[in-house]
N, C-alpha and C positions, 0 to 999 in steps of 0.2 A: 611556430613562427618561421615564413622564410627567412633562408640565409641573409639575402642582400637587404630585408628587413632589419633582423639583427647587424648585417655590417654598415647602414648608414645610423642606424642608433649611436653605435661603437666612435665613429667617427664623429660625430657633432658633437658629443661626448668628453672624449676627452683632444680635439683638436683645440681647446680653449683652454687646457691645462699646461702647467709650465712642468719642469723636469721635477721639482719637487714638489708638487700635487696643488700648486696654488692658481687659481683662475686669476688669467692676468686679460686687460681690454686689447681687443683686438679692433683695429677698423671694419664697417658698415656702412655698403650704400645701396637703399633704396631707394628706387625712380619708377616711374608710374604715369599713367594716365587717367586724367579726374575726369569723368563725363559729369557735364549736367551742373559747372560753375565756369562762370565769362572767366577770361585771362582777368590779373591783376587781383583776386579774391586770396587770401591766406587762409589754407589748411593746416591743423598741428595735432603732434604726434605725441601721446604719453600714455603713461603706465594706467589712466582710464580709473577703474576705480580703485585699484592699489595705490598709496600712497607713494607719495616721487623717494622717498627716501627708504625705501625699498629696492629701488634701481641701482642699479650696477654698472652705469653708462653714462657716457658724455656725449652729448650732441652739440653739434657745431650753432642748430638753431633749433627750440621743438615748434618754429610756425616753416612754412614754406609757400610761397606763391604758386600761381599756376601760371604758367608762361605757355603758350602755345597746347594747351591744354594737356600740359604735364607739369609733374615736380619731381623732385628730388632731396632727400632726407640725407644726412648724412652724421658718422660721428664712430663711437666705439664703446664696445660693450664687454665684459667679463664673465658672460656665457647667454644662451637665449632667454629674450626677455619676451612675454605679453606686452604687446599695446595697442593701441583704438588710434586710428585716426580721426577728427573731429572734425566741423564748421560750422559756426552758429553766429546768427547776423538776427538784425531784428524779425525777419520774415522766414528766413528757413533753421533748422536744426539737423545736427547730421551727425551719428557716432557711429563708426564701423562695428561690428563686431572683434571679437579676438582674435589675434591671428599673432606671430613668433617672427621677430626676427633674432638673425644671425648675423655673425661675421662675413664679411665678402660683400660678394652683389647680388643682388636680390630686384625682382620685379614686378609689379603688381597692378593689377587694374579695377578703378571702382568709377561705380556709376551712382551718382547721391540722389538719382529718381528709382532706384531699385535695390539698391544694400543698407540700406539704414539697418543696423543691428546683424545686420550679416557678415561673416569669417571670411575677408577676400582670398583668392587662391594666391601664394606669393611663391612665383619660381624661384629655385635658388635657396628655400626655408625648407633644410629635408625635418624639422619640426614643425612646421607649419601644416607641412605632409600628415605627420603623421596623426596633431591632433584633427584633423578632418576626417582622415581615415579608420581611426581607431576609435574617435571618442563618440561616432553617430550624430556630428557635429549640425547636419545638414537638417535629420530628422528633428533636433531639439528644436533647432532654428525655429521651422515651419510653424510648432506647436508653439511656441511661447510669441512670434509675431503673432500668432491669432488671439492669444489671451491677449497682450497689449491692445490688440483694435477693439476686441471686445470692451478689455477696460474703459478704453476712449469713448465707446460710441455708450454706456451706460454714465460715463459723467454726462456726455454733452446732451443725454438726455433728461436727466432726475437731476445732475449737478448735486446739493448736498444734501439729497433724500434718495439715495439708491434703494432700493428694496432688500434689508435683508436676505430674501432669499437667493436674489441675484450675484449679490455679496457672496454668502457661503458657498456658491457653485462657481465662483469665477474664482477666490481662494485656495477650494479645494483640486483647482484642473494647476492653479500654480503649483500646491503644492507636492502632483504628481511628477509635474516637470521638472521640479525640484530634484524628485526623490532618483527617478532615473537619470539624471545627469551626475547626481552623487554614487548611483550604483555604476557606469558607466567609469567614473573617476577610479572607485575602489577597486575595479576590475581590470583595468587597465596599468593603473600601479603593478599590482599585484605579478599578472603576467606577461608586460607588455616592456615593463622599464622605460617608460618614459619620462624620465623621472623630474626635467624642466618643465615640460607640460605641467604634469600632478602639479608642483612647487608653485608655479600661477594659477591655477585652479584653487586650487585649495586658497589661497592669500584673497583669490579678488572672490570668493563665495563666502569664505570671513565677513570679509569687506561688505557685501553685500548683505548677507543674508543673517550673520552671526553664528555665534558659535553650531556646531555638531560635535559630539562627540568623534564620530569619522572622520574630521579632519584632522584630530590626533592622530587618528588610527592610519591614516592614509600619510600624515607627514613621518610617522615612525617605520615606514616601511620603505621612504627617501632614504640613499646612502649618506651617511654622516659627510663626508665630503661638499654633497650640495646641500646639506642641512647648517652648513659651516658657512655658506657662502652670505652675502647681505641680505638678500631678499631670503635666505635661508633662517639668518637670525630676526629679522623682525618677524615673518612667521609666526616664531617660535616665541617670542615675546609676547606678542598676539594672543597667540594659543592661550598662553598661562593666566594672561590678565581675562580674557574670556571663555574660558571656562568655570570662572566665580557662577556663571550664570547657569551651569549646567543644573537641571530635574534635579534635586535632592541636595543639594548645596544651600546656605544659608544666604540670601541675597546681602551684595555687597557690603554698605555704608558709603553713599556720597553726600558729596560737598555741592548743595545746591542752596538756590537764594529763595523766599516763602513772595508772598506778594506783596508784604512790606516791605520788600526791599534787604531782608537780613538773613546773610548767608549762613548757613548751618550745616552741620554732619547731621545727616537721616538715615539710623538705622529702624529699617522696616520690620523688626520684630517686635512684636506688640501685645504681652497676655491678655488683653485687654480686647482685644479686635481678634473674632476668629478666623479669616479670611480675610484676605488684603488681592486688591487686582491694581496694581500697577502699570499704569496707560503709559507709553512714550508716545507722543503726538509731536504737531508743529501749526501753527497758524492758519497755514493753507493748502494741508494735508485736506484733499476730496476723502481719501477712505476712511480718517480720523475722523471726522467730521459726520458721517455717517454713518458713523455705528454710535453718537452719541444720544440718540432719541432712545434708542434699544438700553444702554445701556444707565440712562435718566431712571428707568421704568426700573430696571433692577434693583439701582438703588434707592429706591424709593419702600419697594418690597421688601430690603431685607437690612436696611442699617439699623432700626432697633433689631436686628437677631444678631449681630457680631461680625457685620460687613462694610466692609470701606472700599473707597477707591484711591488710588493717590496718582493725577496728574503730573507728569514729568514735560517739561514744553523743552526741546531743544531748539528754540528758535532762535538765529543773530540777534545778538547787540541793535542793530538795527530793526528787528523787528519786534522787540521786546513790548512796545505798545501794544502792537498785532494782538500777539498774544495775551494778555492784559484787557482787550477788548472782546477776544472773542469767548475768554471766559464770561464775560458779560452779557454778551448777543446770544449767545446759547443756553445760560442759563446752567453752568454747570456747577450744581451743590458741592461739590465734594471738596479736597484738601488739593492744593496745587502748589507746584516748584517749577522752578526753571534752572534749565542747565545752560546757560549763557553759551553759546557758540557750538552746541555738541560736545562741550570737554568730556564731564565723565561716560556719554553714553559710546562717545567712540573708544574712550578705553577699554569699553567692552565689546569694543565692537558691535553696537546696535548702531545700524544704519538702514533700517527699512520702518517703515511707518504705516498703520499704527505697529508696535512691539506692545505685547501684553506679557506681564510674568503673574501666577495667582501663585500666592505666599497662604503659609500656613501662621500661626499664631508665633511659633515657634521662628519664623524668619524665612525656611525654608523652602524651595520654591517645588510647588507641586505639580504645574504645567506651563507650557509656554504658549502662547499664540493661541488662548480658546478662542473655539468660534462664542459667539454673545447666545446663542442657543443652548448650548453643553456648558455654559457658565452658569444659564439658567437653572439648567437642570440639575448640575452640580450642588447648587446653593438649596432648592428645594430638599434636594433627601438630604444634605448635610446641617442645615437651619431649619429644626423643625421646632 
C-alpha cells in the first residue's frame, strides 16, 4: 500500500475521534449539481437500504430543492456514513448508488439520465475515494446495471410466466455478482483497512441480501472501536438475529397470522413432513409469482411422499387482501401465513423476494435459495 494511501486512511480515521476514543458529530456540507430535474423538484438524501436508525447524524433537512440547478445538503455526522441520494415522482424514479460522506465540504455531480444506480465521484470524500478505488466499484456497476435491464426487459416480455430457464441464468449471473463483490469486501477489510467502508457494506448487503456467514467474518475483522459505534451496534444485533437462518441451524419460530385471521407461533419442525420449502413472497413480486407454476407441479409429485411447502406473504396491512386474493388467482394448494408489515422477516433480515429456506424434518435448514430445478432433483433421490 502507498504511503499517502495509508496516511489519508489514518486521517479520516481517527479526525472524527475525540481525545478519549469516542466519535463525536462533526459538521458536513455537500453541494452539487443535479442534471436532468427543472428548478423547484426536491431530491433527498438517506441511509438507502440501511435503516435510518443506524445513522450516526443529524441533517438540517434529508430533502433539498434544486435551485439553479443545484443543491445543497447539510448537517453532522459522527464518522463516514453510506447514503443514496433519491427522486421519485409519479413518472421518473432515481437512486444513486453508494458513495461516503464526510465531515467538511464535499462536492458532487450527478446526472438522473445517466447514474441511476451509480457511486458519484464526491471531491472532498478521501472514503468515497477509496471505496471506488479499492472496491472495483465501477466494474460491479456495469455488470449488475445489465442484470437489472435484463430483468426488466424478461417481465415486460413474459410478465408472470418467465421461463424457468431464463430465471435460473439471470439468478445465477446475480448471484456471481454477488459473490465478487463479497470477495472484494473480504479482501479489502483484510488488507486495505478501510474499515467505514466494510461497516456499510456489510449492513446494507445484510439489508439486502440477508445473512452470510462472511459478514461475520468480515464485521470481526472491524476494530472494536468502530464495531462500538451506532451503526457498529445494530450490525452487530443484526448479525445475531440473522444468523438463526444460517445452513445447519434450526429454523427460527415466528409469530405469524394463518388465513383465518389467527395469529400463532410456527415452529417449522415437523416429524411428520420430511422436507419442508418455505417461500417468503409478496403480492406483486414478478419473480414470486413465476416460479409458482414450477413449483405447483412439484408439489403435486411429491406431498404424499413427505413434502410441504409453507407460504410466508410479507405484504402491508394494506395489501393484505392482495394477498388473500392472489392465493386464489393462482391457485396455490399449499399452507400460508402472513407476516403483516415484514416484522419477523426483517428480523432476520430477509429482504429480497422470493427467499426460499428447505428444512429437514428435524427443523433444520439444509439450503437456502434452491433453484426449482435442484429442488426437483433434490426430492426425487431423497422421496423415493
Amino acid at each position: 500500500m502507498k504511503k499517502n494511501t495509508v496516511t489519508l486512511i489514518l486521517l479520516f480515521l481517527f479526525s472524527f475521534q475525540s481525545a478519549v476514543g469516542q466519535f463525536i458529530k462533526v459538521p458536513f456540507i455537500l453541494k452539487g449539481n443535479f442534471i436532468g430535474l427543472p428548478d423547484g423538484k426536491f431530491i433527498h438524501l438517506s441511509t438507502g437500504y440501511v435503516n435510518t436508525e443506524a445513522a450516526d447524524w443529524k441533517l438540517k433537512s434529508d430533502s433539498a430543492i434544486i435551485f439553479k440547478g443545484k443543491f445543497i445538503f447539510e448537517g453532522s455526522l459522527s464518522y463516514p456514513h453510506g447514503v443514496r441520494i433519491y427522486f421519485d415522482d409519479s413518472e421518473t424514479h432515481f437512486q444513486s448508488g453508494l458513495f461516503f460522506l464526510e465531515k467538511g465540504l464535499q462536492n458532487t455531480e450527478i446526472d438522473i439520465n445517466l447514474q441511476n444506480g451509480i457511486t458519484p465521484v464526491v471531491k472532498g470524500s478521501g472514503s468515497n475515494e477509496i471505496f471506488i478505488k479499492k472496491y472495483h466499484i465501477r466494474e460491479i456497476e456495469k455488470d449488475w446495471l445489465a442484470l437489472i435491464d435484463e430483468g426488466q426487459s424478461l417481465y415486460t416480455k413474459f410478465k408472470d410466466s418467465i421461463p424457468q430457464s431464463a430465471l435460473r441464468s439471470l439468478y445465477k449471473k446475480k448471484e456471481e455478482n454477488n459473490q465478487r463483490k463479497d470477495s472484494f469486501l473480504l479482501k479489502d477489510t483484510k488488507t486495505n483497512h478501510s474499515y467505514f467502508v466494510s461497516l456499510w457494506l456489510v449492513t446494507e448487503s445484510l439489508m439486502k441480501y440477508g445473512y452470510k456467514p462472511l459478514y461475520y467474518n468480515v464485521f470481526n475483522l472491524i476494530p472494536q472501536s468502530i464495531r462500538a459505534t451506532k451503526t457498529g451496534k445494530f450490525l452487530n444485533d443484526k448479525i445475531s438475529s440473522a444468523s438463526s437462518t444460517e445452513i445447519g441451524k434450526k429454523f427460527p419460530v415466528l409469530l405469524l397470522q394463518d388465513t383465518l385471521g389467527k395469529t400463532k407461533q410456527i415452529d417449522f419442525k415437523n416429524e411428520k413432513i420430511k422436507y419442508t420449502l418455505i417461500d417468503f413472497w409478496y403480492s406483486h413480486c414478478g419473480p414470486c409469482i413465476a416460479q409458482f407454476p414450477k413449483l405447483k407441479e412439484i408439489y403435486d409429485q411429491f406431498k404424499s411422499k413427505g413434502f410441504q411447502i409453507v407460504g410466508i406473504s410479507i405484504d402491508a396491512k394494506k395489501d393484505k387482501e392482495a394477498w388473500e386474493k392472489a392465493i386464489g388467482k393462482y391457485k396455490l394448494p399449499w399452507l400460508h401465513f402472513w407476516d403483516s408489515d415484514h416484522t419477523e422477516s426483517s428480523r432476520l433480515s430477509i429482504n429480497a423476494y422470493p427467499t426460499t429456506f428447505l428444512l429437514g424434518s428435524d427443523g433444520k435448514i439444509i439450503t437456502k435459495n434452491i433453484e426449482i430445478s435442484e429442488l426437483e432433483k433434490f426430492l426425487q433421490k431423497n422421496l423415493k
